[in-house]
DRENSE-686102 format. One record per residue (C-alpha): residue number from 1; residue in three letters; x, y, z. Coordinates in nm, 4 decimals, m for minus. Layout:
N
R   nr  rest        c1        c2        c3
R  NUM   ala         X         Y         Z
...
END
This chain:
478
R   nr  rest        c1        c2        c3
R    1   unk    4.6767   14.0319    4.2690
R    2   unk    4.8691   14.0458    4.5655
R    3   unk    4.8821   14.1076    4.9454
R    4   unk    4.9117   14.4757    4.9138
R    5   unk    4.6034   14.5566    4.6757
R    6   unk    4.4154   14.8787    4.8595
R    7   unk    4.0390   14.7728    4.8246
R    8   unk    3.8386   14.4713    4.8671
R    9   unk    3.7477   14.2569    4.5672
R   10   unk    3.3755   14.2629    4.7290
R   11   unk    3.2594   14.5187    4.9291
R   12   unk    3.0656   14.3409    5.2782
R   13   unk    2.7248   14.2945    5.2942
R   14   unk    2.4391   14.0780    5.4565
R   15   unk    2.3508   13.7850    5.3917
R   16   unk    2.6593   13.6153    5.4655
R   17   unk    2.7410   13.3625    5.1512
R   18   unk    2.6383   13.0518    5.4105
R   19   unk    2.3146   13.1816    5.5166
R   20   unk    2.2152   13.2492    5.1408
R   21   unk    2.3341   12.8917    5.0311
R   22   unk    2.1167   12.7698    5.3021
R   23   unk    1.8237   12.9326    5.2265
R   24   unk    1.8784   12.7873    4.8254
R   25   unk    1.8803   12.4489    4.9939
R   26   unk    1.5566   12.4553    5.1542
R   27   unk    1.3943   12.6140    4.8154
R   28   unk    1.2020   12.8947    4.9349
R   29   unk    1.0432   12.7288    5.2576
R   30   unk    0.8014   12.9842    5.4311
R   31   unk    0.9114   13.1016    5.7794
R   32   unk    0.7759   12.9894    6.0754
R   33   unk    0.5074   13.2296    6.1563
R   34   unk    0.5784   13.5570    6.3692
R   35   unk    0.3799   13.5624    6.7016
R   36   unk    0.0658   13.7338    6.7244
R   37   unk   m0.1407   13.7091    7.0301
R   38   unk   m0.0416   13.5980    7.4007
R   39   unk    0.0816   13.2724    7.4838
R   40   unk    0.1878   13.0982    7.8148
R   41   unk    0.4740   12.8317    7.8329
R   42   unk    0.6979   12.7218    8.1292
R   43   unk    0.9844   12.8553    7.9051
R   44   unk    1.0500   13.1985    7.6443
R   45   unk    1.3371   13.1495    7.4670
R   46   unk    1.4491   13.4832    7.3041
R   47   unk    1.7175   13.4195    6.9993
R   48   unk    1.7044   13.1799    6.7335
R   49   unk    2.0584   13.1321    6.7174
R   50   unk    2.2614   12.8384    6.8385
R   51   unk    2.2379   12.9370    7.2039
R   52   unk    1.8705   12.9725    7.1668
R   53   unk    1.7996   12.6317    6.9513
R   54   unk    2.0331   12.4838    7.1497
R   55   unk    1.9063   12.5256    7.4870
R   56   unk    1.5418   12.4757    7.3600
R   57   unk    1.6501   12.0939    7.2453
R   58   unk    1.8440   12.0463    7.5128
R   59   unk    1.5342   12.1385    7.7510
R   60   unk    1.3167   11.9100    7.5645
R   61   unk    1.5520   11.6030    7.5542
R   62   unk    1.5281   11.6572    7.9428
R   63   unk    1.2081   11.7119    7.9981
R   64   unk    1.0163   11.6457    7.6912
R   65   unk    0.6388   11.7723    7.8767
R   66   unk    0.8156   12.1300    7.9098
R   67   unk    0.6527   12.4140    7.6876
R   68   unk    0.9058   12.5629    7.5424
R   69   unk    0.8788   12.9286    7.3201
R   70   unk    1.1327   13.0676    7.0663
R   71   unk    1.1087   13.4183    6.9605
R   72   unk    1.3859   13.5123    6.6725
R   73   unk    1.3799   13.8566    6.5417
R   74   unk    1.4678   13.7998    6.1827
R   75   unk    1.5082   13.4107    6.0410
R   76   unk    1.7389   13.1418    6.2304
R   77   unk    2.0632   13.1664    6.1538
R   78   unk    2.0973   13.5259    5.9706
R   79   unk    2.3028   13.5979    6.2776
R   80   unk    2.5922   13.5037    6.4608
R   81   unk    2.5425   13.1223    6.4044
R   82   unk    2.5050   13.1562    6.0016
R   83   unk    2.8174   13.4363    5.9491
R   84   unk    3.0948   13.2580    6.1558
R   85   unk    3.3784   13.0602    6.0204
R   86   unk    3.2134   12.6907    6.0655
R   87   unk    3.5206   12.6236    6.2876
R   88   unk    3.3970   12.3805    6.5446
R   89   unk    3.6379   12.3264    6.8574
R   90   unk    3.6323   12.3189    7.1850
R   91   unk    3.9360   12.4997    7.4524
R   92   unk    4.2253   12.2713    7.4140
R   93   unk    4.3237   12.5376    7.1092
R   94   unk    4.2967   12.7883    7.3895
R   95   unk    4.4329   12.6552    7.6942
R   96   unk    4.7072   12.8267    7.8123
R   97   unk    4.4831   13.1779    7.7774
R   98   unk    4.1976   13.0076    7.9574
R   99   unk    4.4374   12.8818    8.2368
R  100   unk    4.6260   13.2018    8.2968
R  101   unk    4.2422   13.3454    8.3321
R  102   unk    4.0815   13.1087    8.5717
R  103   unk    4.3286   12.8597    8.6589
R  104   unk    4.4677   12.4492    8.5642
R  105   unk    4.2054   12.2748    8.7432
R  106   unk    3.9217   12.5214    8.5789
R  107   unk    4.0678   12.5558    8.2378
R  108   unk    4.0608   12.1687    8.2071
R  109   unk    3.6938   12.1312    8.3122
R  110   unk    3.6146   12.3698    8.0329
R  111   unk    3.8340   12.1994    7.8067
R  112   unk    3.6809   11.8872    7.8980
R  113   unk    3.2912   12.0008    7.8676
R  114   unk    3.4049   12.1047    7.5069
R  115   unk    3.4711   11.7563    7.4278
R  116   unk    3.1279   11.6783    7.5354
R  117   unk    2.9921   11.9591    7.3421
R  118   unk    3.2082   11.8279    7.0586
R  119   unk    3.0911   11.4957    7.0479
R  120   unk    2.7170   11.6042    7.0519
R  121   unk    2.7852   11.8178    6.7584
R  122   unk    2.9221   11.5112    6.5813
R  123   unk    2.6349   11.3034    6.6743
R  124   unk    2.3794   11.5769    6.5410
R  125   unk    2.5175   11.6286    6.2606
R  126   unk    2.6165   11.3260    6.1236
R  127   unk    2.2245   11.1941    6.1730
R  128   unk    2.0686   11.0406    5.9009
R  129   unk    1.9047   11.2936    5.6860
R  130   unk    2.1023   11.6284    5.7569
R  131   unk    2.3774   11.7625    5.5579
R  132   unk    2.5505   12.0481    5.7355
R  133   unk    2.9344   11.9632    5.5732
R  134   unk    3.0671   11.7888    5.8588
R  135   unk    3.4247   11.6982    5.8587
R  136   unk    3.6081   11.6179    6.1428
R  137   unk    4.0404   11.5839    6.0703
R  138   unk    4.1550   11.8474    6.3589
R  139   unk    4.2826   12.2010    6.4032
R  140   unk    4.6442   12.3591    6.2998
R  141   unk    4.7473   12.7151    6.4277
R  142   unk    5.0498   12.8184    6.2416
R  143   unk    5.3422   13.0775    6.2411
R  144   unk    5.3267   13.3491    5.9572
R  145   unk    5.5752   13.5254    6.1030
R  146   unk    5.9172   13.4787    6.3272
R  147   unk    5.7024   13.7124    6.5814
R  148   unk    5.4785   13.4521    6.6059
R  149   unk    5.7159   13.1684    6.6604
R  150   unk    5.7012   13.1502    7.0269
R  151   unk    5.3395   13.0991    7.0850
R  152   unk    5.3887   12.7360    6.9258
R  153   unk    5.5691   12.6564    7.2367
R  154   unk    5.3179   12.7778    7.4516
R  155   unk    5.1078   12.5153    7.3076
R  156   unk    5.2658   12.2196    7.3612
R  157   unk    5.4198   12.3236    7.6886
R  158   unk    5.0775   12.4003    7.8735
R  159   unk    4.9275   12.0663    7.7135
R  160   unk    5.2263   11.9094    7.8795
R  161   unk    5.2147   12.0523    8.2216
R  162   unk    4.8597   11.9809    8.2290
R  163   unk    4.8723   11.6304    8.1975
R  164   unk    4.6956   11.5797    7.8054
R  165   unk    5.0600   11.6149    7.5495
R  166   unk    4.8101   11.4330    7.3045
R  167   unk    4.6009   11.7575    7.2639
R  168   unk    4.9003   11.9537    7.0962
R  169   unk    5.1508   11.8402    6.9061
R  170   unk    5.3914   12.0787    6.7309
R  171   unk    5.4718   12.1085    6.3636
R  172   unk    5.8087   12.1767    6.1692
R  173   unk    5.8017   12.3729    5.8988
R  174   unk    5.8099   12.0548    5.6585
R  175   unk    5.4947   11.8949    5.8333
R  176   unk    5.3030   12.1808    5.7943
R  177   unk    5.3481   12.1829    5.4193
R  178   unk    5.2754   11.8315    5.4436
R  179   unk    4.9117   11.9780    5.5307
R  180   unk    4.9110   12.2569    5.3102
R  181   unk    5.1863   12.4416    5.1080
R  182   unk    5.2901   12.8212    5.1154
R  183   unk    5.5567   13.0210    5.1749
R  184   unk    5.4020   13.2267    5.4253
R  185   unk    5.3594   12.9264    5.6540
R  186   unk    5.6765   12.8478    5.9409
R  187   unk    5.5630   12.6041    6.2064
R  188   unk    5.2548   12.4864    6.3744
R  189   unk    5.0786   12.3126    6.6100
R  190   unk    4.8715   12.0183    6.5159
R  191   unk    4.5150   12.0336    6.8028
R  192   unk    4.3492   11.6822    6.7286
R  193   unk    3.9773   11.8415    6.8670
R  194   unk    3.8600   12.0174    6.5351
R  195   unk    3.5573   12.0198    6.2093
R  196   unk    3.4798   12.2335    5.9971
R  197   unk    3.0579   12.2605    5.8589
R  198   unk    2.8156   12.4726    5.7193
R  199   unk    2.7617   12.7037    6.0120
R  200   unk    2.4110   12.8253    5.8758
R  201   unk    2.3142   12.4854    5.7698
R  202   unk    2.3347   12.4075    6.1134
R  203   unk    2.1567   12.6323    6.2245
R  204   unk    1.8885   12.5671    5.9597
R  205   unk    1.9109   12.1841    6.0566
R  206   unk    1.8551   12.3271    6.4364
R  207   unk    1.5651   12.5327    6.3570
R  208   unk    1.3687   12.2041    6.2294
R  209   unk    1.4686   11.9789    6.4845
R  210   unk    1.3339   12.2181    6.7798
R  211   unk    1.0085   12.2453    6.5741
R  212   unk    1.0178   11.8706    6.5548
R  213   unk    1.0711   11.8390    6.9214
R  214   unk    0.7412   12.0427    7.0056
R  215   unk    0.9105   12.3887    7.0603
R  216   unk    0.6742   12.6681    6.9524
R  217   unk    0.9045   12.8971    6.7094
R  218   unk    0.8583   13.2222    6.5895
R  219   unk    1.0478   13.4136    6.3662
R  220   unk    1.0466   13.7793    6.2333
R  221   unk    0.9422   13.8419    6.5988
R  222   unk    1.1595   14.0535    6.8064
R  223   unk    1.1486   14.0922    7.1759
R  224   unk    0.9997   14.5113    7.2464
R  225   unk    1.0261   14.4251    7.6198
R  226   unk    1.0532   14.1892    7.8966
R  227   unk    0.8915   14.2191    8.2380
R  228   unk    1.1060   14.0212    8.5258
R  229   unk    0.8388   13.9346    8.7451
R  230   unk    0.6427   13.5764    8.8277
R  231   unk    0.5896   13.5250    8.5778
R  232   unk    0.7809   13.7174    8.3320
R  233   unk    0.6572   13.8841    8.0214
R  234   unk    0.8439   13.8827    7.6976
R  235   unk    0.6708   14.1761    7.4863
R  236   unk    0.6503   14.1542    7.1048
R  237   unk    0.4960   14.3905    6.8664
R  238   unk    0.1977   14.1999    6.8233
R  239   unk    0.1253   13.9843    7.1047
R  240   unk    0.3490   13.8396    7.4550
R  241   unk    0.4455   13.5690    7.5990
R  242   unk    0.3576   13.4671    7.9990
R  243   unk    0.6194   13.2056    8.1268
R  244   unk    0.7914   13.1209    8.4390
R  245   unk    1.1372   13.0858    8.3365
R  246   unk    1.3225   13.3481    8.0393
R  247   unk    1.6278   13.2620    7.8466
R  248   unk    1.8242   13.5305    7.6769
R  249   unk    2.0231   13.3844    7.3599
R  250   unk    2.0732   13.7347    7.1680
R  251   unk    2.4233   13.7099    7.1504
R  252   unk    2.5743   14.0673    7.0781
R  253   unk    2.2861   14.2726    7.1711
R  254   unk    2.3725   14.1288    7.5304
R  255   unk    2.6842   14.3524    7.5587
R  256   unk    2.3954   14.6756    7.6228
R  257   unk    2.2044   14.5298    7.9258
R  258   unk    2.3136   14.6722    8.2403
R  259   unk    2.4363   14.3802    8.4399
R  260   unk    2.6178   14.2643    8.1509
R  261   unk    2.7654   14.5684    8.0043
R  262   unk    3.0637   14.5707    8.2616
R  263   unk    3.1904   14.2638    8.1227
R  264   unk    3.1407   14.2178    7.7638
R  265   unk    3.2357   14.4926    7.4839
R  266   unk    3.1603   14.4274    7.0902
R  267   unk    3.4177   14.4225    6.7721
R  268   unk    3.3473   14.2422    6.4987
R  269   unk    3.4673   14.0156    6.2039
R  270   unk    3.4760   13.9622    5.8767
R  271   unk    3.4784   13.7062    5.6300
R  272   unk    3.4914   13.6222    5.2900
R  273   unk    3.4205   13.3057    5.0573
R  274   unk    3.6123   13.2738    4.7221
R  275   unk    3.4368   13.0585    4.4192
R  276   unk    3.5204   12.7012    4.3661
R  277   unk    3.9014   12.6570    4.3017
R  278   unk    3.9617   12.2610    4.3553
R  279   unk    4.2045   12.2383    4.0991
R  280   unk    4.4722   12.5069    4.3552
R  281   unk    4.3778   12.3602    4.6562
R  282   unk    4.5482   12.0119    4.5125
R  283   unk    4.8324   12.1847    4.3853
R  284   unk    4.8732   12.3540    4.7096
R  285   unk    4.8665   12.0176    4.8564
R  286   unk    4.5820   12.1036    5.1148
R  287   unk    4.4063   11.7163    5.0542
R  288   unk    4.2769   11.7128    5.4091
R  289   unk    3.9890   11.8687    5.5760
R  290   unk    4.2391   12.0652    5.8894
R  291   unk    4.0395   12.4197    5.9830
R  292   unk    4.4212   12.6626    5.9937
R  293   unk    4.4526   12.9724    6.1565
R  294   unk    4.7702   13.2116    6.2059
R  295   unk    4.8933   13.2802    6.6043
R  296   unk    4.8070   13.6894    6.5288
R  297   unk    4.5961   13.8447    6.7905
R  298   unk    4.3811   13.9498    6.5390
R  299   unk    4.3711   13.6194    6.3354
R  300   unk    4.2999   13.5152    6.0451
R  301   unk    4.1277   13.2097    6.0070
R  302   unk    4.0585   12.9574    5.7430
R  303   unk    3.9486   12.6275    5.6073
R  304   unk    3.7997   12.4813    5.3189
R  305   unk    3.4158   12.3778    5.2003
R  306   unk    3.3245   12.0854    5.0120
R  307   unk    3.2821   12.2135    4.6821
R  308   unk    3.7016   12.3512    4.6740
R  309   unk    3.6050   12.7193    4.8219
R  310   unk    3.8604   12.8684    5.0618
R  311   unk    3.6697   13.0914    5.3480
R  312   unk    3.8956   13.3380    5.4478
R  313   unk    3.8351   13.5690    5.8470
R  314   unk    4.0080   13.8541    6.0126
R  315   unk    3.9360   13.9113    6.3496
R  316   unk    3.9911   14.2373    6.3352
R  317   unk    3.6607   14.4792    6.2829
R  318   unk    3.5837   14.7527    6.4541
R  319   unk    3.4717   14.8187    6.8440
R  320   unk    3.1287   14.9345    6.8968
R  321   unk    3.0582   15.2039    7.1675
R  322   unk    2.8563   15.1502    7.4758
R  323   unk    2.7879   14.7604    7.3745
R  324   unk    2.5348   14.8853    7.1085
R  325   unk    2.5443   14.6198    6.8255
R  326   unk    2.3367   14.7447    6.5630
R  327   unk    2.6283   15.0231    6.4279
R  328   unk    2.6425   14.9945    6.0480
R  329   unk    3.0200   14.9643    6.0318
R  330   unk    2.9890   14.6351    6.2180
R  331   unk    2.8522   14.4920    5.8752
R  332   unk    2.9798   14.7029    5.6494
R  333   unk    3.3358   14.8462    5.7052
R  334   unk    3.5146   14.8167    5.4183
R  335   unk    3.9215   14.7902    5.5619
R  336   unk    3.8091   14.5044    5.7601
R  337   unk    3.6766   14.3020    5.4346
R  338   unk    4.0242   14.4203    5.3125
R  339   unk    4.2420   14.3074    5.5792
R  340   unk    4.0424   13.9364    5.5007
R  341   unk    4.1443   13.9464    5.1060
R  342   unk    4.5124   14.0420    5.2285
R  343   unk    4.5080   13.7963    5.4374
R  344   unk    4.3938   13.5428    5.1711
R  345   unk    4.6415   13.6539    4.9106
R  346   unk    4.9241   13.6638    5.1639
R  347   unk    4.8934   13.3299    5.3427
R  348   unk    4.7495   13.2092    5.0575
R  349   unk    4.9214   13.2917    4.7322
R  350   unk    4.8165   13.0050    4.5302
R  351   unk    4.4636   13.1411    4.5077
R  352   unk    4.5695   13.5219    4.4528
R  353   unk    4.3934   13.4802    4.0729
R  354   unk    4.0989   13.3116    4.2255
R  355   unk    3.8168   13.5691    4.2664
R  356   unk    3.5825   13.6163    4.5875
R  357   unk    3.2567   13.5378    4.5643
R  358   unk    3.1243   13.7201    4.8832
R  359   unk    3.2507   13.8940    5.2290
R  360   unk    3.0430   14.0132    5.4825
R  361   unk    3.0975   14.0884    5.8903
R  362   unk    2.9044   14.1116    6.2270
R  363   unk    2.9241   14.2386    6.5609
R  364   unk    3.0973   13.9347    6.8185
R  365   unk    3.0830   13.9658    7.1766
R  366   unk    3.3858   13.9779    7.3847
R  367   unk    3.3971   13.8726    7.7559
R  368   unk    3.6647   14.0581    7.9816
R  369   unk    3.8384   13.7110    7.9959
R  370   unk    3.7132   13.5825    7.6123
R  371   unk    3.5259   13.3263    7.8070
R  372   unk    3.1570   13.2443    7.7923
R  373   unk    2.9711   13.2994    8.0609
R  374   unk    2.5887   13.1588    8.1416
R  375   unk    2.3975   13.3072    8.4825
R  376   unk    2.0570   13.3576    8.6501
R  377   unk    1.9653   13.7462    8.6660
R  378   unk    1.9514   13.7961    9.0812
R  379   unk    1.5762   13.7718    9.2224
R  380   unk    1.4730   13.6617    8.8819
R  381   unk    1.3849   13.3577    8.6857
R  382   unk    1.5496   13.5303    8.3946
R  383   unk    1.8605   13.3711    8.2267
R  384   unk    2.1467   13.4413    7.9696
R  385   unk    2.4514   13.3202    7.7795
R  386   unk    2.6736   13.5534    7.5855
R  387   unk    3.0555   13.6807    7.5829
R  388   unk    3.1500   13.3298    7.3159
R  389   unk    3.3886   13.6025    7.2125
R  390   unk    3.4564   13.4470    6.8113
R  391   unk    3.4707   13.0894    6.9343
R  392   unk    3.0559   12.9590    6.9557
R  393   unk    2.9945   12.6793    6.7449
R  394   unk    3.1704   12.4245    6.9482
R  395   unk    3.0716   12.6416    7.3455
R  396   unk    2.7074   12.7266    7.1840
R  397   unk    2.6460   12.3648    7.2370
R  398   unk    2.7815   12.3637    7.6015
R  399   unk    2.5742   12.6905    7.6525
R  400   unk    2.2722   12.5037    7.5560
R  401   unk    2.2997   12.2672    7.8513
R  402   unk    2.4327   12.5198    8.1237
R  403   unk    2.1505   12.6886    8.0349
R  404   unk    1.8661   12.3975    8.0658
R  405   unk    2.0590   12.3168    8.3887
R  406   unk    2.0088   12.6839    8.4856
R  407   unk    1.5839   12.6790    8.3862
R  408   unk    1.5564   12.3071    8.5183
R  409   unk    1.7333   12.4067    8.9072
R  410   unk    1.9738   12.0961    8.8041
R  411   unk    2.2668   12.0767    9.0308
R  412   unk    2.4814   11.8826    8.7557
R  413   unk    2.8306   11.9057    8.5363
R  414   unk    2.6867   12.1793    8.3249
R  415   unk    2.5716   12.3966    8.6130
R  416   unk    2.8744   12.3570    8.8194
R  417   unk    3.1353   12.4425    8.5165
R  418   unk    3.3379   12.7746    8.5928
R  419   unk    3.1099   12.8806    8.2534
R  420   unk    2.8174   12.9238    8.5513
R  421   unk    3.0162   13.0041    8.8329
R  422   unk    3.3373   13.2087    8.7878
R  423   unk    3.3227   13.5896    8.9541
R  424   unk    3.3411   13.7729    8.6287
R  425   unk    3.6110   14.0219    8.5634
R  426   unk    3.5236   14.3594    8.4429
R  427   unk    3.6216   14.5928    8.1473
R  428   unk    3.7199   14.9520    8.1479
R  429   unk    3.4252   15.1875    8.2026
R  430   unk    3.3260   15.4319    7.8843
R  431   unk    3.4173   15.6307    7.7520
R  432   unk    3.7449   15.4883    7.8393
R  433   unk    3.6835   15.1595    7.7113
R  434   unk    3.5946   15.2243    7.3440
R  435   unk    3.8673   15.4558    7.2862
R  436   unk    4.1625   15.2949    7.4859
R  437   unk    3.9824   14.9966    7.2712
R  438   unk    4.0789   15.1637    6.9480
R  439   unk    4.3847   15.2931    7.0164
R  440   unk    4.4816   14.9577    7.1384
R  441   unk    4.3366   14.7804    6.8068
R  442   unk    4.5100   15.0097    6.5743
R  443   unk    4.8885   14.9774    6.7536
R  444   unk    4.8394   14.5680    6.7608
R  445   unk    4.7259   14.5965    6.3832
R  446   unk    5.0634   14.8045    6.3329
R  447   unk    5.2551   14.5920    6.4726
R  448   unk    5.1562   14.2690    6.3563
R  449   unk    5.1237   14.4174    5.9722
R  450   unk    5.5427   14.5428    6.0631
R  451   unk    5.5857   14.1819    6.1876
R  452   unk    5.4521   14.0298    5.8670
R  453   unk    5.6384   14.2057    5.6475
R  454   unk    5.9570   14.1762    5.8734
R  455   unk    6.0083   14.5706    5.9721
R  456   unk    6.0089   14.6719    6.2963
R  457   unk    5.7179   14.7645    6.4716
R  458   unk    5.6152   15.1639    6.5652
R  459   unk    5.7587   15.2506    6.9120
R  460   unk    5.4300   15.4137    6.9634
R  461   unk    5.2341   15.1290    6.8425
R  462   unk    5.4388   14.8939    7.0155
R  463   unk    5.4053   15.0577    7.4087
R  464   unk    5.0037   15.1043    7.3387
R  465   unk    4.9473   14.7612    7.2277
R  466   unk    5.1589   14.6698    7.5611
R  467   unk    4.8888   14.8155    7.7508
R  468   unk    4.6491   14.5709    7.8016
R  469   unk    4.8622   14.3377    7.9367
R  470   unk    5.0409   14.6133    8.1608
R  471   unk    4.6868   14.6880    8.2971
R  472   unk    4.6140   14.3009    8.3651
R  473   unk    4.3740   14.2826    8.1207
R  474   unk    4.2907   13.9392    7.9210
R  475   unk    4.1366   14.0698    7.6294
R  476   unk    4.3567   14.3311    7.3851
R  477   unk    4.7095   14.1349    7.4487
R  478   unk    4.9152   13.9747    7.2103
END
């Protein structure tokens, strides 16, 4: 097999291999029960993702006497939180974009909070009694292409102008293979803030600590309606929920409510898990437990589970139109899966005979500046966290306690973060936005495929994947 075969091994489709693994491990547990009746609580928490569980735990460590709801529409974790990579990081990977976007002294706040968010991840879990894959032994970006070489620089030369050189260290050639051994691979950067876990495990392991905390959880119970008022209503199909303060964790489906919808659109990614392949991995020389990714605009991002699986991502599905998140092709588009098996046999090649268990994809929401953002909806007590943009394990966690900061009127580190309080830039306005957004996403696929296989890029594809940067826009450029 190589990197040019024209269809997926495995077409994409739900559940993502990690949530089904999860729900083997907990051996047909019932779901928590769906809500039926009305209830009042100081606190509704719609989404039973990470933002949601998160926040909900982080409102009961606070204030343990709070009464806290959690609606989820399907199970915990069938989302966002159990289809992602398991990458968990915080911004030092990403702080040169995040300083061009709001600035030194903001960019290393939010660089900073992720090492917070990073070392309550560790502690939770690494408790006694959970089992969520944690290992911790840093991050590598690398170059697959002499295109890509200069970004290395960029690195290490905004780690060293801000003051923290230990955060990025580059990589020859030769100490990258040291890691891991292909012939795709040039140099690297070596970030020391990095794990990789079971992403839906986690979420699992999230699920039954809120219940454990007192938080009233109900799944297979989506939200019909919400009435911002005091107090609000969150509607259901068969009952509501009276409470004085609403938080919105619903990730994607965000990117369609109207004060959001300026400044968050919706692509997707996809993913795929091969089977168990220990045996290559060793004679690949990847020993170690480094998440890798490639310095593509689209990237493709990887790591290794415990059991000698390689998960292989492209960032590189396809843009939704008005925000809506529900499109099939967000799931199910087959040349994304493809793009991820390329991408595997490519970077990869000492797997190309190993086959692929599963792929699957889901909508992500992208902020105009691929930064999270949490707020207060004006004149209400209603509150929300979304734009993670691919990157939520590790800022999930930080959303969590901007958000109890936000519902608890705490003036604190959390509330005060540029997260909370940053003006928020805005996208293109439809219909503009979804089809500049496609043209732009097929010229930077053209040119970074040309760049891979060392042609020269389209001069079409080349000035329309320009544009975004031309514009001053900081999502879209390479």
């Amino acid at each position: 097999m190589t990197a040019f075969l024209t269809q997926p091994s495995v077409a994409p489709a739900d559940p993502s291999w990690w949530f089904a693994d999860a729900m083997k491990q907990e051996a047909g547990q019932p779901p928590s029960p769906s809500l039926s009746g009305e209830i009042a609580v100081d606190v509704a928490i719609v989404g039973g993702g990470y933002t949601g569980l998160w926040t909900a735990l982080a409102l009961k460590a606070r204030k343990p006497g709070l009464s806290v709801a959690l609606i989820e529409a399907g199970l915990c974790g069938a989302g966002a939180s159990g289809k992602n990579g398991g990458k968990a990081h915080g911004y030092w990977s990403a702080l040169t974009g995040v300083a061009n976007s709001i600035g030194d002294d903001a960019a290393l706040a939010v660089a900073r909070a992720g090492t917070v968010a990073q070392d309550g991840l560790r502690a939770f879990a690494t408790a006694p009694g959970r089992d969520v894959w944690w290992r911790e032994a840093g991050n590598i970006r690398i170059s697959a292409a002499p295109a890509q070489d200069a970004k290395i620089a960029s690195y290490v030369d905004t780690a060293r102008r801000l003051g923290v050189p230990e955060t990025a260290r580059e990589l020859t050639p030769e100490q990258v293979a040291s890691y891991c051994r292909s012939p795709a691979f040039r140099g690297g950067v070596f970030l020391q803030e990095g794990a990789n876990l079971h992403p839906a495990r986690l979420a699992r392991a999230l699920r039954k600590a809120a219940i454990e905390a007192g938080v009233m959880l109900f799944e297979n119970t989506p939200m019909t309606g919400l009435d911002k008022a005091s107090p609000n209503r969150v509607h259901t199909p068969k009952g509501q929920i009276i409470a004085r303060d609403v938080v919105l964790a619903t990730n994607a489906a965000l990117a369609a409510e109207r004060r959001i919808k300026p400044h968050v659109t919706v692509f997707s990614s996809f993913a795929l898990m091969t089977e168990p392949a220990p045996e290559k991995l060793v004679a690949m020389g990847w020993l170690r437990d480094e998440g890798i990714s490639d310095m593509r605009m689209f990237v493709h991002y990887f790591r290794k589970t415990i059991d000698g699986r390689v998960l292989m991502g492209s960032g590189s599905g396809p843009i939704s139109y008005g925000g809506g998140a529900t499109a099939a092709r967000l799931c199910e588009d087959t040349a994304s899966a493809l793009r991820a098996e390329r991408g595997l046999r490519r970077l990869l090649p000492g797997l190309n005979d190993v086959a692929v268990a599963k792929a699957w994809g889901g909508p992500i929401d992208i902020s105009a500046d691929r930064l999270p953002f949490f707020k207060t909806m004006p004149g209400t007590r209603v509150h929300y966290g979304c734009g993670f943009s691919g990157h939520g394990v590790n800022p999930t966690y930080i959303g969590g306690q901007c958000l109890a900061s936000l519902v608890l009127d705490q003036n604190d580190m959390w509330s005060n973060l540029p997260l909370c309080t940053r003006a928020l830039p805005s996208l293109p306005p439809e219909p503009f936005r979804y089809y500049g957004g496609r043209a732009i996403r097929r010229a930077v696929l053209a040119c970074e495929d040309a760049e891979e296989r060392g042609r020269t890029a389209p001069l079409l594809a080349t000035a329309v994947a320009a544009l975004p940067r031309l514009f001053g826009l900081r999502i879209g450029t390479r």
